[in-house]
BALOBA-1460 file (C-alpha; in Angstrom, 3 decimals):
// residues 283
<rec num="1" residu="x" x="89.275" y="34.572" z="221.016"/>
<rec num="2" residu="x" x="89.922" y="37.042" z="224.240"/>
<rec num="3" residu="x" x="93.352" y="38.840" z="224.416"/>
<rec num="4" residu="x" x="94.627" y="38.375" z="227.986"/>
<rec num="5" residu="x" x="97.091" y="39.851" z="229.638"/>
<rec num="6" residu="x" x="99.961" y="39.284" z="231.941"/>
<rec num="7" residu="x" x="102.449" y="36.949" z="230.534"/>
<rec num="8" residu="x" x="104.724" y="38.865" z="228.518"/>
<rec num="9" residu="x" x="108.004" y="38.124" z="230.383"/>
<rec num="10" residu="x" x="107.047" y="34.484" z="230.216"/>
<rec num="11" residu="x" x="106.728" y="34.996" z="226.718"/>
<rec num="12" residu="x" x="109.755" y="36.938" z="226.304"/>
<rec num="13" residu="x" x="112.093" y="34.050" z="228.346"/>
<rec num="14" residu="x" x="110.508" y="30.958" z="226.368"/>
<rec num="15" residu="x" x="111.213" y="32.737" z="222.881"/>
<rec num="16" residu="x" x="114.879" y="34.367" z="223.901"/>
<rec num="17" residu="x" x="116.079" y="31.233" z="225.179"/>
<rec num="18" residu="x" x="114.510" y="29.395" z="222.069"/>
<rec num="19" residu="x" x="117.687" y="27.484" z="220.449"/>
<rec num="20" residu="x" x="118.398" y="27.461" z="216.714"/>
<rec num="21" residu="x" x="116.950" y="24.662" z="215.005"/>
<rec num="22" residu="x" x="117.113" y="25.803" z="211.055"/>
<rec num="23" residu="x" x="115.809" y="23.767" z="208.289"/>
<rec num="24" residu="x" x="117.412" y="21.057" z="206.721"/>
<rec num="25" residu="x" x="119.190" y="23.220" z="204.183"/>
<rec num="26" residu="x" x="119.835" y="20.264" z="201.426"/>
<rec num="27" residu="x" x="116.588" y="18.139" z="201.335"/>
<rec num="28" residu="x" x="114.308" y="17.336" z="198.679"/>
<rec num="29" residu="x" x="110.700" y="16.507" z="198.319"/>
<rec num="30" residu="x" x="109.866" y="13.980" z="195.921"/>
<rec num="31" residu="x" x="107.358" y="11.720" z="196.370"/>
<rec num="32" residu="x" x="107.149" y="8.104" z="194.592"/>
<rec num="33" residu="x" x="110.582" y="8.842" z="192.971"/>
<rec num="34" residu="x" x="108.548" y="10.531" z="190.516"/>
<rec num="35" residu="x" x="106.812" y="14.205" z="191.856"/>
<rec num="36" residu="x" x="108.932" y="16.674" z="192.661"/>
<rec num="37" residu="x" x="107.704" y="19.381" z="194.858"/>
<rec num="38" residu="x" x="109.462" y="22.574" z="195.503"/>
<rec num="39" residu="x" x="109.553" y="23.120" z="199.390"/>
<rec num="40" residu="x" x="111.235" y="26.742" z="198.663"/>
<rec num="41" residu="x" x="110.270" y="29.815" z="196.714"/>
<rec num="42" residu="x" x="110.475" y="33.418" z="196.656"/>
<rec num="43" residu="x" x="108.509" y="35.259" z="199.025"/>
<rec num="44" residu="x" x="105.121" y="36.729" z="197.310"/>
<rec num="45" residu="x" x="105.744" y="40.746" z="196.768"/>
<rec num="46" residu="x" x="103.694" y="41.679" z="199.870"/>
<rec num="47" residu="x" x="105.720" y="39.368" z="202.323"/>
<rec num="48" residu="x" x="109.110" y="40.483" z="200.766"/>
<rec num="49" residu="x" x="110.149" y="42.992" z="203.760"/>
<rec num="50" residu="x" x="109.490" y="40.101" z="205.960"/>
<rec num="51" residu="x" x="111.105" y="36.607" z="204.244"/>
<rec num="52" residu="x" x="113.111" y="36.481" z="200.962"/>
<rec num="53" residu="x" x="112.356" y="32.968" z="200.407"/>
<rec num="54" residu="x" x="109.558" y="31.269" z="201.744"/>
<rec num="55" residu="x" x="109.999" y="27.544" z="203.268"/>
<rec num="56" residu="x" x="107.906" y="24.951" z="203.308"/>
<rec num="57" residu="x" x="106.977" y="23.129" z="207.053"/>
<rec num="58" residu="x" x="108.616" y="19.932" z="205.817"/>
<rec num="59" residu="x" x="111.850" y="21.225" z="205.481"/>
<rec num="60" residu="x" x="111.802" y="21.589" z="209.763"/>
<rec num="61" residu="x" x="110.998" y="17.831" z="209.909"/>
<rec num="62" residu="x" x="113.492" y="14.987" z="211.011"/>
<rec num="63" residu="x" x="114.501" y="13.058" z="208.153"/>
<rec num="64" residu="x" x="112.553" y="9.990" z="209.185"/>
<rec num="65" residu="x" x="109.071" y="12.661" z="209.043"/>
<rec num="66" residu="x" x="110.256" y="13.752" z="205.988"/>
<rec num="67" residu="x" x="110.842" y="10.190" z="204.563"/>
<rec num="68" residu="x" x="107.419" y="9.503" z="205.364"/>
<rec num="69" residu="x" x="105.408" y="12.116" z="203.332"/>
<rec num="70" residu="x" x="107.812" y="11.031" z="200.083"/>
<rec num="71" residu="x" x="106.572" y="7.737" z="199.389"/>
<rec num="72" residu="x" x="102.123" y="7.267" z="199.315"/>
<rec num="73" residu="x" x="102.648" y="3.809" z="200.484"/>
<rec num="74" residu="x" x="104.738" y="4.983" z="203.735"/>
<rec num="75" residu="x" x="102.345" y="8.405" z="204.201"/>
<rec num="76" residu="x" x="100.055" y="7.458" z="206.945"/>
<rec num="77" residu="x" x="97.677" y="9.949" z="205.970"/>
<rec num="78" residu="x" x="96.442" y="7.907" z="202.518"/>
<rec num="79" residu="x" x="94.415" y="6.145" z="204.330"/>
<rec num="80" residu="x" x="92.663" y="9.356" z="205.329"/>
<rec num="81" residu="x" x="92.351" y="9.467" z="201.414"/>
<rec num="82" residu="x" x="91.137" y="6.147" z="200.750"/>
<rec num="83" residu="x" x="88.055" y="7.064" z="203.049"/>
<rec num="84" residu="x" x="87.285" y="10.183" z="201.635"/>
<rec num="85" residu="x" x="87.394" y="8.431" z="198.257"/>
<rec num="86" residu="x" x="84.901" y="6.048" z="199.260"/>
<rec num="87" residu="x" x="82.576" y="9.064" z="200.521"/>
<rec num="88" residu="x" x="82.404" y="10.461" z="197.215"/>
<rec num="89" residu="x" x="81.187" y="7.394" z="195.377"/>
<rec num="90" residu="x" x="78.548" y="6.999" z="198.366"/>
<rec num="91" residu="x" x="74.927" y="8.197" z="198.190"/>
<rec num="92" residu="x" x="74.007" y="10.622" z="200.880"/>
<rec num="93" residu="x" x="70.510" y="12.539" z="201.085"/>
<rec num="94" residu="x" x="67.607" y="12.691" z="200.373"/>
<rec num="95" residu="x" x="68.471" y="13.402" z="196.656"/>
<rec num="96" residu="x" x="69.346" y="9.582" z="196.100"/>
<rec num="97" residu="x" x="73.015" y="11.691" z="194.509"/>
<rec num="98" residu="x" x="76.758" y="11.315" z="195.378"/>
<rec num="99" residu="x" x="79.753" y="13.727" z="194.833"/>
<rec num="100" residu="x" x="80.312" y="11.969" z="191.696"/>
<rec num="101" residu="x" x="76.321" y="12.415" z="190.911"/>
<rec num="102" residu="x" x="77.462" y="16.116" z="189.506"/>
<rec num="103" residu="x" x="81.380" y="15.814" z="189.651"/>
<rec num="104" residu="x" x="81.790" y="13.010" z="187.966"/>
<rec num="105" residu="x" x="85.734" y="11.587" z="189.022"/>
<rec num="106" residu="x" x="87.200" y="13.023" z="192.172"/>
<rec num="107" residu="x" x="90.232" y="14.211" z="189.696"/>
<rec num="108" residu="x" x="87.303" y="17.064" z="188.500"/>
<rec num="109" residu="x" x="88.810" y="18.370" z="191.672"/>
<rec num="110" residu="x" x="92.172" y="19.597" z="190.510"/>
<rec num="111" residu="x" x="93.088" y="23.371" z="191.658"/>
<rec num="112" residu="x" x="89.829" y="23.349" z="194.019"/>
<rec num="113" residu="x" x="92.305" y="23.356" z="196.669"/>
<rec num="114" residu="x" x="95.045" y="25.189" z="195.404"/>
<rec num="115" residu="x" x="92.151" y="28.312" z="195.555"/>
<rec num="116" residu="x" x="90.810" y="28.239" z="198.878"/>
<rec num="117" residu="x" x="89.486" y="29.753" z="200.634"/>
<rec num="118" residu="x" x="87.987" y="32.455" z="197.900"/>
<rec num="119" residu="x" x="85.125" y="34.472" z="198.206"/>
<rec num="120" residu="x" x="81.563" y="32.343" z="197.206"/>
<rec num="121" residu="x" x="79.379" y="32.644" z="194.402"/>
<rec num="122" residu="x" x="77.004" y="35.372" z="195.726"/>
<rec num="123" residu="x" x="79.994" y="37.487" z="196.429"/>
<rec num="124" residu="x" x="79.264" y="38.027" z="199.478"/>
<rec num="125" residu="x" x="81.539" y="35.846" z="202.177"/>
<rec num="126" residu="x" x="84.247" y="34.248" z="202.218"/>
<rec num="127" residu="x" x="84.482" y="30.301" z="202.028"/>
<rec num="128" residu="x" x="86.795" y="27.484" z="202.629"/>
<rec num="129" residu="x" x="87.005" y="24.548" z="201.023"/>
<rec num="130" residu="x" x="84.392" y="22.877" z="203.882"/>
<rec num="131" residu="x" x="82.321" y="25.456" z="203.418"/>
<rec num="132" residu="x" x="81.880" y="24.665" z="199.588"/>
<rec num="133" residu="x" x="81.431" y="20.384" z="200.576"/>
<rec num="134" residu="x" x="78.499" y="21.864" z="202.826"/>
<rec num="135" residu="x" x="76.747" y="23.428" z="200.246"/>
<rec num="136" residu="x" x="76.898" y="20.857" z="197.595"/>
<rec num="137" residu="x" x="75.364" y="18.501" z="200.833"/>
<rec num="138" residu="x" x="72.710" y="20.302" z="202.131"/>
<rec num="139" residu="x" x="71.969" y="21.895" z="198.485"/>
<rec num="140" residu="x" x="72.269" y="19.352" z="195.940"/>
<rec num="141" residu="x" x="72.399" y="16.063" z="197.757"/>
<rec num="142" residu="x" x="69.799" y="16.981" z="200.522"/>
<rec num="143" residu="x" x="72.029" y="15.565" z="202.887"/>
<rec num="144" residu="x" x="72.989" y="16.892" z="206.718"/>
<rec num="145" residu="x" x="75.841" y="19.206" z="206.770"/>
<rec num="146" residu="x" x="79.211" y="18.169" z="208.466"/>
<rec num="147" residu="x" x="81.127" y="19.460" z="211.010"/>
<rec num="148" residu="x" x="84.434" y="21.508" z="210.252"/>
<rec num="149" residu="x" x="86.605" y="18.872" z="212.145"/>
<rec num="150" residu="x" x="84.734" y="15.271" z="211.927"/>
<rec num="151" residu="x" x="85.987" y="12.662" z="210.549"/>
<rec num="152" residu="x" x="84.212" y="12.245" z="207.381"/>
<rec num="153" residu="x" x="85.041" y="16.293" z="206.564"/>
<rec num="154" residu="x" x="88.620" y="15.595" z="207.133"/>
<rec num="155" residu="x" x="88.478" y="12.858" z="204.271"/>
<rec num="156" residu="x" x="86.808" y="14.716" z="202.109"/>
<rec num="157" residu="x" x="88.889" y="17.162" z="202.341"/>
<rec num="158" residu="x" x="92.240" y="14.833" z="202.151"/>
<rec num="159" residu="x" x="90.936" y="13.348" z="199.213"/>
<rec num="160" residu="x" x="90.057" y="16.555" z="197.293"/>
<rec num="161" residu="x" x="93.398" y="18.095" z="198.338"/>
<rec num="162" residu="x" x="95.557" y="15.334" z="196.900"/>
<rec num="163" residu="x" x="94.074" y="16.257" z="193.576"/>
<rec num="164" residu="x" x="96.199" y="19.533" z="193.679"/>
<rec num="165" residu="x" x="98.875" y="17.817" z="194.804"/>
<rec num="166" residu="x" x="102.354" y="19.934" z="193.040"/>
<rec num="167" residu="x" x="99.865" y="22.622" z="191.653"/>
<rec num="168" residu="x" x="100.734" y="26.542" z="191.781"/>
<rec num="169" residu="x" x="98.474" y="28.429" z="194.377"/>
<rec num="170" residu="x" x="95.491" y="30.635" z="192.501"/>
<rec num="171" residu="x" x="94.322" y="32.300" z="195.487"/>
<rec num="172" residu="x" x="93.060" y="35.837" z="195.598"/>
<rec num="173" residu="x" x="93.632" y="38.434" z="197.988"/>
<rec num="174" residu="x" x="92.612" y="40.996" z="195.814"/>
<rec num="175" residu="x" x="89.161" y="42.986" z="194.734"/>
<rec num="176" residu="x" x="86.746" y="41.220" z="196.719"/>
<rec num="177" residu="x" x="88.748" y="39.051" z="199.226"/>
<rec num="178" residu="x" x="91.080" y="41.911" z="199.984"/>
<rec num="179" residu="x" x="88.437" y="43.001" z="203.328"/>
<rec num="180" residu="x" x="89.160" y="39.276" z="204.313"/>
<rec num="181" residu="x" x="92.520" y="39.327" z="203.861"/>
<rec num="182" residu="x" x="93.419" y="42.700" z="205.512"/>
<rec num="183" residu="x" x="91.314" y="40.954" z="208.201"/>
<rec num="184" residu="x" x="93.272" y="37.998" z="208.818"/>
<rec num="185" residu="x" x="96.265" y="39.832" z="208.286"/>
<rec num="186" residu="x" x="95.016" y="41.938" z="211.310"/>
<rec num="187" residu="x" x="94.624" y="38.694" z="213.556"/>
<rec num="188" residu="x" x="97.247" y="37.169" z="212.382"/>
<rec num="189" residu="x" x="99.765" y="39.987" z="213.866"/>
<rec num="190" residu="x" x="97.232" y="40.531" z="217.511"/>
<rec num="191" residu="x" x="98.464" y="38.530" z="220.630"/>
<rec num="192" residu="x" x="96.421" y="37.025" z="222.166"/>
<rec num="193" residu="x" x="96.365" y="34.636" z="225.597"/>
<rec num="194" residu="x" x="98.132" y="34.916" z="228.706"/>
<rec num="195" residu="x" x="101.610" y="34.521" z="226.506"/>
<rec num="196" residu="x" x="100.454" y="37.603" z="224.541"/>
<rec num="197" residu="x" x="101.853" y="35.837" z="221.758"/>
<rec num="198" residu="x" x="100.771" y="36.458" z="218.101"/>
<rec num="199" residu="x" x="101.044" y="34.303" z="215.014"/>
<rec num="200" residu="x" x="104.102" y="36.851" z="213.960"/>
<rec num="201" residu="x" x="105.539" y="36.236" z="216.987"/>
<rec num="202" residu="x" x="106.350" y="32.567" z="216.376"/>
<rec num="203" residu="x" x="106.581" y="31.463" z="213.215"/>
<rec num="204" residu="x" x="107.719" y="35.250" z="212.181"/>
<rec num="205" residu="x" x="110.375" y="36.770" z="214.335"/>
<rec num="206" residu="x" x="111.152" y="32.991" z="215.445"/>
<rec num="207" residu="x" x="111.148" y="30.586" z="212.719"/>
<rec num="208" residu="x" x="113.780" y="28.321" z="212.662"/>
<rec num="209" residu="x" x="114.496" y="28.064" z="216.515"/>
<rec num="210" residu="x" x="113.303" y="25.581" z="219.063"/>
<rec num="211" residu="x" x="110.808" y="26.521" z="221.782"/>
<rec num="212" residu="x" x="110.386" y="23.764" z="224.453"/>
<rec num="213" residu="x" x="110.134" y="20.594" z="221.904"/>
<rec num="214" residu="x" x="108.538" y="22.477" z="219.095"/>
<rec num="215" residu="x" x="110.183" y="23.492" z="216.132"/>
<rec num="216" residu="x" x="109.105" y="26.598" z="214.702"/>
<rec num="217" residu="x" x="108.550" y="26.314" z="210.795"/>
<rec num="218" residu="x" x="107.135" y="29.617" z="209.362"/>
<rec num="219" residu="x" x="103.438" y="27.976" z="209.530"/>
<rec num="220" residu="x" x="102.598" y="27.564" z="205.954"/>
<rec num="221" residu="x" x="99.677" y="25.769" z="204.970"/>
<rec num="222" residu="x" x="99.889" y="24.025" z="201.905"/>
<rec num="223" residu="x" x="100.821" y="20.875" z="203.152"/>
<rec num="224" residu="x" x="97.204" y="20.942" z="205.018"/>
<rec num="225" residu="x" x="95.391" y="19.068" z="205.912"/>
<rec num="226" residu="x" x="98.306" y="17.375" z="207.075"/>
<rec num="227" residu="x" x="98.849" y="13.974" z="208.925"/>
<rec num="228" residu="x" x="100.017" y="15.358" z="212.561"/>
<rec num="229" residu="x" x="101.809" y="11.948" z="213.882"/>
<rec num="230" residu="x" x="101.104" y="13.782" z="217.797"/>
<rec num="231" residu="x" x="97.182" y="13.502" z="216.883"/>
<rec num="232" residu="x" x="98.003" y="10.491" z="215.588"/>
<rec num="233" residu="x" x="95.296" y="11.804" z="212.588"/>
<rec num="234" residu="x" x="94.201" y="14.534" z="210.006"/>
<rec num="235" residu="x" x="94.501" y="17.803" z="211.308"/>
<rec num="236" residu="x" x="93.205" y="20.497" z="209.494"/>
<rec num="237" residu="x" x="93.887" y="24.455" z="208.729"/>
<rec num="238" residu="x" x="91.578" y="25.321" z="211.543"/>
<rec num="239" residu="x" x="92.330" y="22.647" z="213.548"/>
<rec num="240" residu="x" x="95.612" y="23.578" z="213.766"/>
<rec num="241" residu="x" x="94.915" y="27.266" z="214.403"/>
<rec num="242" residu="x" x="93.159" y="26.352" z="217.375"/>
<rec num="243" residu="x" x="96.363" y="23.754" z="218.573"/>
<rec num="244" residu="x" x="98.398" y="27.040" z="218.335"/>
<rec num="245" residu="x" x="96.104" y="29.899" z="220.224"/>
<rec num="246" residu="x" x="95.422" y="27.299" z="223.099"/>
<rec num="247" residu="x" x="99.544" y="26.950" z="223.296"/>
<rec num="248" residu="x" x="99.902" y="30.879" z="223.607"/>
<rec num="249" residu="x" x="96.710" y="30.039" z="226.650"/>
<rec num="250" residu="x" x="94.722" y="32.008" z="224.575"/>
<rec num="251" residu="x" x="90.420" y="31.032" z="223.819"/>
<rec num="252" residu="x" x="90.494" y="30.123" z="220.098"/>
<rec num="253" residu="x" x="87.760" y="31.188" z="217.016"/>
<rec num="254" residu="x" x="85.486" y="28.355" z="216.407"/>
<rec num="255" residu="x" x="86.814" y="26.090" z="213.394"/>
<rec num="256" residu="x" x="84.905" y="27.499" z="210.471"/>
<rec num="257" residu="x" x="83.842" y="31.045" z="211.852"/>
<rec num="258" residu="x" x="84.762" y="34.468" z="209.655"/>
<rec num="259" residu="x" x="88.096" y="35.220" z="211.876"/>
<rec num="260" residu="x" x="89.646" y="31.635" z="211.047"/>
<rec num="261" residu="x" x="88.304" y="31.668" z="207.062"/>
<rec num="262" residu="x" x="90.074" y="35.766" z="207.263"/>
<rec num="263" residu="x" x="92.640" y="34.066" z="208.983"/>
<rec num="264" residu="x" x="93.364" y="31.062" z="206.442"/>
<rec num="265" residu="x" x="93.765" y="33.438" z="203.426"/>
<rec num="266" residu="x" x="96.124" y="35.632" z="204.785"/>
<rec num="267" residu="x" x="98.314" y="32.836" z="206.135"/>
<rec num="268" residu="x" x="97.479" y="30.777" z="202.506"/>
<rec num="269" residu="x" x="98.932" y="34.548" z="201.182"/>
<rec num="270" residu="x" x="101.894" y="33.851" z="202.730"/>
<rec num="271" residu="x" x="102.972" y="30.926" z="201.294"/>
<rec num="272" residu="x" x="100.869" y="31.743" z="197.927"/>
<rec num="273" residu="x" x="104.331" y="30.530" z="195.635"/>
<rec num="274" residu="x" x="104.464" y="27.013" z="197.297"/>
<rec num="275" residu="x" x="102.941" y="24.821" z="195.794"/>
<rec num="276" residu="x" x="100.308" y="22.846" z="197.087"/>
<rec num="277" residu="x" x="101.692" y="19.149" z="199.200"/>
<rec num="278" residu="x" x="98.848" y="17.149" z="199.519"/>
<rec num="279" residu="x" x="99.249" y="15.701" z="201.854"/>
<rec num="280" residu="x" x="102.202" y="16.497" z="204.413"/>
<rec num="281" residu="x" x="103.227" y="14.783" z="207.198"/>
<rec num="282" residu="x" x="104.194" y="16.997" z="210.028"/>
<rec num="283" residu="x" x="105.186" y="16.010" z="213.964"/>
């Protein structure tokens, strides 16, 4: 990513002239009639100067967005699920083995998701939760790695992350992901692109307002990967970082390189007493 320069009045006008757009201060998630899932919380102790409460990204939907992710039959991105479902019963490699070879029932995934990323087992990087499918692949299953944003990752992903679906966040940002975290936390408040806009900038200092036909939420993630109804598909954490560094004109990380994992935690951080959606719908 290359910080540019030149367009901070530009900047300036589109985010002064933004128009207040709060969230809906009255809804409530429940999905099926049956899971409740709070959408606000206090802000975690290190965000506490910045937000008192934070809110989840559904809250800044329309109603008929909102209705969607609240009833499985109605959430478009299931079927997302259904796919990645299939993938883990399927054998892959040259190890004859599936994901259930070694995991047994995709449920053996609950609170994988609600701690990513976290640092791996040698201790020595940080990983998200493709990072981890990649290694059981190529290490167990003998099987090809895949990419951060095809298709078949995106299920797998959707699939594992509705196993965590109401589930407290048991991320770390201490002892050894604190270098990460200080990291993203670092990116996270650089501008970057011809807007010279950061992340702070936006879904910070502007959350809440309207900014051509965007609505800025305060860009948690723990609805992702999320069902983006503009894609008309799965989107996912670094998907969507890139979506928002291309609108500030900026030239994004790679999905899956060290800035956007750094990146991930700290935002994760900042919504670390949400709980975990899986999976949201979002415009």
């Amino acid at each position: 990513m290359r910080l540019l320069s030149g367009g901070v009045t530009l900047a300036a006008v589109l985010l002064a002239g933004a128009a207040s757009a709060d969230p809906d201060p009255t809804a409530t998630l429940i999905v099926n009639d049956q899971i409740e899932i709070a959408t606000r919380a206090p802000a975690p102790d290190h965000l506490k100067d910045v937000f008192d409460t934070v809110q989840s990204g559904w809250l800044y939907r329309t109603e008929e967005t909102r209705a969607l992710q609240m009833d499985d039959f109605d959430n478009p991105a299931m079927v997302f699920v259904d796919l990645g479902l299939e993938q883990w019963d399927g054998v892959d490699g040259s190890e004859g083995k599936s994901c259930a070879s070694c995991h047994q029932g995709i449920d053996s995934m609950k609170g994988v998701r609600a701690s990513m990323p976290k640092v791996n087992p040698a201790g020595n990087d940080l990983w998200s939760l493709e990072n981890f499918i990649n290694a059981c692949r190529t290490q167990r299953m003998g099987a090809e790695e895949w990419k951060w944003n095809s298709d078949p990752m995106k299920q797998m992903t959707a699939a594992i992350s509705l196993q965590s679906r109401g589930m407290a966040s048991t991320i770390r940002i201490d002892g050894a992901a604190e270098p990460y975290w200080e990291q993203g936390r670092e990116i996270y408040y650089t501008r970057y692109g011809q807007l010279e806009l950061s992340c702070a900038n936006c879904h910070e200092q502007n959350a809440g307002k309207m900014i051509r036909a965007d609505h800025l939420s305060q860009g948690q993630i723990n609805g992702f990967p999320t069902y983006r109804l503009k894609d008309s598909g799965i989107v996912s954490i670094h998907g969507r970082f890139v979506g928002c560094i291309r609108d500030t004109r900026g030239e994004p990380f790679k999905p899956g390189s060290p800035e956007f994992r750094a990146l991930e935690l700290y935002v994760a951080s900042r919504g670390m007493t949400l709980p975990i959606e899986g999976l949201s719908v979002r415009h």
